[in-house]
N, C-alpha and C positions, 0 to 999 in steps of 0.2 A: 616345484616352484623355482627350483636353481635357475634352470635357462626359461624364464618367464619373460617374454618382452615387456621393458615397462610399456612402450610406445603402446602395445593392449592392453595396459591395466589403463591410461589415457582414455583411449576408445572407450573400454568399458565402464569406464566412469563419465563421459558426455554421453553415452548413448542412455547410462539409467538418468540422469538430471537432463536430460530432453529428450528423450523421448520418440527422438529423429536420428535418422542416418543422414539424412539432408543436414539438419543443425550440428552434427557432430563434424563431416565432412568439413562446412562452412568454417567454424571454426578452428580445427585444424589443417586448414588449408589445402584440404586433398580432396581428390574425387568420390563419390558416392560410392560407385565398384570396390576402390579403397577402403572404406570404412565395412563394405558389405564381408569383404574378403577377412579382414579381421575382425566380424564377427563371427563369423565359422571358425577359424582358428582359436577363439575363444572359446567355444561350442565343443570343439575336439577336445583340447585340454583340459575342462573343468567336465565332460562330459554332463552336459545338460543345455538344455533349449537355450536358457539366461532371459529371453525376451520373447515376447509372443506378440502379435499383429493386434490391435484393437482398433474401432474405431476413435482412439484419441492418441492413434501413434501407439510407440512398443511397449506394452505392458511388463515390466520384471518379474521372472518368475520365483517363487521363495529362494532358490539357491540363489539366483543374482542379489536377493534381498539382504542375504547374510554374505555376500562377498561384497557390497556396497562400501560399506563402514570402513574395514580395514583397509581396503585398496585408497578410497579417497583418504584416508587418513596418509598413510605412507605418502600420494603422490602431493600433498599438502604439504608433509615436510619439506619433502624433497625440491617440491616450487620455494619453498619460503626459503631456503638455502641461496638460491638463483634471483631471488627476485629484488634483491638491493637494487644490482644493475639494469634491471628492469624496467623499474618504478616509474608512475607518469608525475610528469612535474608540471603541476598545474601552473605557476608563476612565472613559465615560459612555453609551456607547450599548447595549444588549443585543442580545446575539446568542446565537442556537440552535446549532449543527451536530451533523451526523449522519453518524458516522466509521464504519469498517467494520476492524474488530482479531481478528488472531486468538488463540486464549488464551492464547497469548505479549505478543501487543500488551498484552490487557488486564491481565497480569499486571506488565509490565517496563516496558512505556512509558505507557500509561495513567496510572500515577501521577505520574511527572513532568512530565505534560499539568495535569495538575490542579492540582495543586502550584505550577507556572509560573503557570496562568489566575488561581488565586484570587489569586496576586500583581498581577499586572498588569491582568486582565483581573474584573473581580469579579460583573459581569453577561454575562460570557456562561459559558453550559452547553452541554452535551453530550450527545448522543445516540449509542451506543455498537449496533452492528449485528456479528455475527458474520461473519466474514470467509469468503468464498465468490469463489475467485480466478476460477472460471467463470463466473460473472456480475456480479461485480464493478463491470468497465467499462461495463456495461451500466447497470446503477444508477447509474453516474456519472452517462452520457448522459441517464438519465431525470429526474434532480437527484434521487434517490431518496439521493445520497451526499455529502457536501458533500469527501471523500479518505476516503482507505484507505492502509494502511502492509500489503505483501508483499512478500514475496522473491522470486517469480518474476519472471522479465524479460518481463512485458506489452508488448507491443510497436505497439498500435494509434494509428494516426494520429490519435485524437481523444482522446488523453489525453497526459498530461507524467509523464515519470516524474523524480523527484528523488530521485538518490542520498542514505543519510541515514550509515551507516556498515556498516564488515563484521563478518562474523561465520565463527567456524570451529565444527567440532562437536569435542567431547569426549565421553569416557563417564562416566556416572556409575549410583554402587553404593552401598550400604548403608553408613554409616560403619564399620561392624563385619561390615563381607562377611568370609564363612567363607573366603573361597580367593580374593580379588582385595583384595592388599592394598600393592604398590607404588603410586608416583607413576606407573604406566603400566602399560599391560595388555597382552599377547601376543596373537599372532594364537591361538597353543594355547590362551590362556587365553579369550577371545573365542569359538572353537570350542567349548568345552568349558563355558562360560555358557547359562542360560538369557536372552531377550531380550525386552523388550517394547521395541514400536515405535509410532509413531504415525504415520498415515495418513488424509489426509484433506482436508475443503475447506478448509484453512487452506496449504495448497501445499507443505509440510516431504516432501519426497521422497529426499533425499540419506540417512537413517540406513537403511531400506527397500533402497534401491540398493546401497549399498556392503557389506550383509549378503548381498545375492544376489550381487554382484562377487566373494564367497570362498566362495562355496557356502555359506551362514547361515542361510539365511531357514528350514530347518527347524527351527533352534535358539528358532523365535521363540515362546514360549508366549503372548504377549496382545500382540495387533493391538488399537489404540486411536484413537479420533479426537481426543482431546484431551490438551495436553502437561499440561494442569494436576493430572492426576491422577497422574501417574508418581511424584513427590516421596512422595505419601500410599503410593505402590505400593511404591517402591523401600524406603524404609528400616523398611517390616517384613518381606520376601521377601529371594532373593538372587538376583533379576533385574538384569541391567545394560539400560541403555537409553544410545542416541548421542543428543547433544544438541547447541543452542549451545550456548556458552562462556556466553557473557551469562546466558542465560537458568540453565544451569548454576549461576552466580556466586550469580543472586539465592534458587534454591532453597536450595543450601548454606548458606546465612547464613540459614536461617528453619525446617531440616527435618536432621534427622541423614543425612546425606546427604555423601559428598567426591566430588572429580572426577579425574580420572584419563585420562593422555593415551593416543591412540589408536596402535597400531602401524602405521597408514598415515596419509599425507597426502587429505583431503577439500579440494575446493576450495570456498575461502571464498565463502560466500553473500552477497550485498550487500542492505541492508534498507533500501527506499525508499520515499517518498509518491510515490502517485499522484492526480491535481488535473486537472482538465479546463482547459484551455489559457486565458492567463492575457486575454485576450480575449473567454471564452465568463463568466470570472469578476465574480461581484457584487464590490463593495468588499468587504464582509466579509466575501466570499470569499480575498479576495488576502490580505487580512490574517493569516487562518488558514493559508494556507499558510507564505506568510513566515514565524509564528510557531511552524509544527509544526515546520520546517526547522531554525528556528536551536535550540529546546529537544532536539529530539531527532537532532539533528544530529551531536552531541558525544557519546561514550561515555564512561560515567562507571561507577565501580564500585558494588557492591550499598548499601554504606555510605553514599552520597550521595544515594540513593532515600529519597523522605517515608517514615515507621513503618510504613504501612498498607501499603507495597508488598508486606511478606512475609504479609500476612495472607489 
């Protein structure tokens, strides 16, 4: 390891966090031939494949799996050494990103992204993408995404997932529902509701699940893909829908709408960024994440969201 280039411990560390020779090239600035060249010299030295052909791009093979860790560890130092001078400074520099919400994000967190940036940050904007957990990661790897905020536990090796807080579901109903009118609803009363649900690319599967877990799901009269419209649904019908809490909070305080707890326990959902590993990241890259983390990190109530969150 004495005469080890670091410039290939670099490569080998883009090419396992994407996946691509194309994305590796791209961001280090060189040619694909480039990147290809040094992975065969990689190949020589560690004598092993490292990566194999798959259909979703280069698969690692267990020796790349155990040379991962340490090399991105070392070239992590050794960036964070360099990277004072680096650093993107968002209160004079502009920046674009291109985030991926689903119409929860953009109804609950979205706002206080904005809210935060004009404060602090006053040139940089945002580019906002419909959140599609199947392809997601994938847009990452492409740089088609600068993060994404879901609840599913994504679990691929070329992304980071950042826990941000939790969430439980409640139900909510018309504030003048004709027959669901405690602070809690029955399973009889729950049976005996009609239900709209949502299902779809934004990854909310728990309210769908736990209505077939009591035999429901025939109760359900409108399957929907989007939560944004349930508010406008609910408080002229007597449809109930399972919801988060949060999300819950912020319709209540904008729509004749109350919440109402559930006669079983759901397990709480964790709502997390995901960022491509902080090594494959530009500066203002890293910066946006830090900055999504520490804003939307902290759960706050409906009350402490900028005006336009309820609109």
């Amino acid at each position: 390891m004495r005469n080890f280039d670091l410039n290939l411990a670099r490569v080998f560390v883009l090419l396992y966090e994407t996946g691509s020779v194309t994305a590796t090239a791209e961001t280090l600035h060189v040619t694909q031939p480039t990147v290809s060249y040094s992975l065969a010299k990689l190949r020589r030295h560690f004598d092993d494949e490292l990566f194999r052909r798959s259909g979703h791009g280069l698969t690692p093979t267990a020796g790349a799996r155990r040379l991962y860790e340490p090399l991105q560890r070392a070239l992590a130092d050794i960036d964070g050494a360099f990277r004072q001078a680096d650093d993107f400074d968002p209160a004079v520099m502009p920046g674009r990103f291109t985030l991926a919400l689903s119409d929860l994000g953009e109804a609950t967190l979205l706002p206080r992204l904005l809210a935060a940036v004009r404060e602090r940050a006053p040139q940089v904007s945002f580019t906002v993408r419909p959140l599609d957990v199947d392809d997601a990661e994938q847009q990452l790897r492409r740089g088609d995404l600068d993060a994404f905020v879901a609840t599913p536990v994504l679990t691929s090796h070329r992304t980071v997932r950042i826990p941000l807080f939790n969430e439980r579901y409640v139900g909510m109903v018309a504030a003048d529902h004709p027959r669901v009118r405690g602070e809690a609803v029955t399973l009889a009363e729950l049976a005996a509701e009609h239900h709209a649900t949502v299902f779809g690319p934004s990854g909310h599967v728990v309210p769908r699940a736990v209505l077939a877990a009591h035999g429901l799901l025939d109760r359900v009269a409108l399957d929907a893909t989007r939560f944004s419209l349930l508010p406008y649904l609910l408080e002229q019908t007597d449809l109930i829908a399972i919801v988060p809490e949060f999300v819950g909070e912020v319709f209540t305080a904008s729509h004749r709408l109350r919440l109402v707890r559930l006669p079983f326990e759901t397990e709480p959902i964790e709502v997390a960024l995901y960022a491509r590993h902080e090594s494959s990241r530009t500066p203002s890259q890293r910066w946006l994440v830090q900055f999504m983390a520490e804003v939307l990190g902290e759960r706050v109530s409906p009350a402490q969201l900028p005006p336009y969150a309820a609109q």
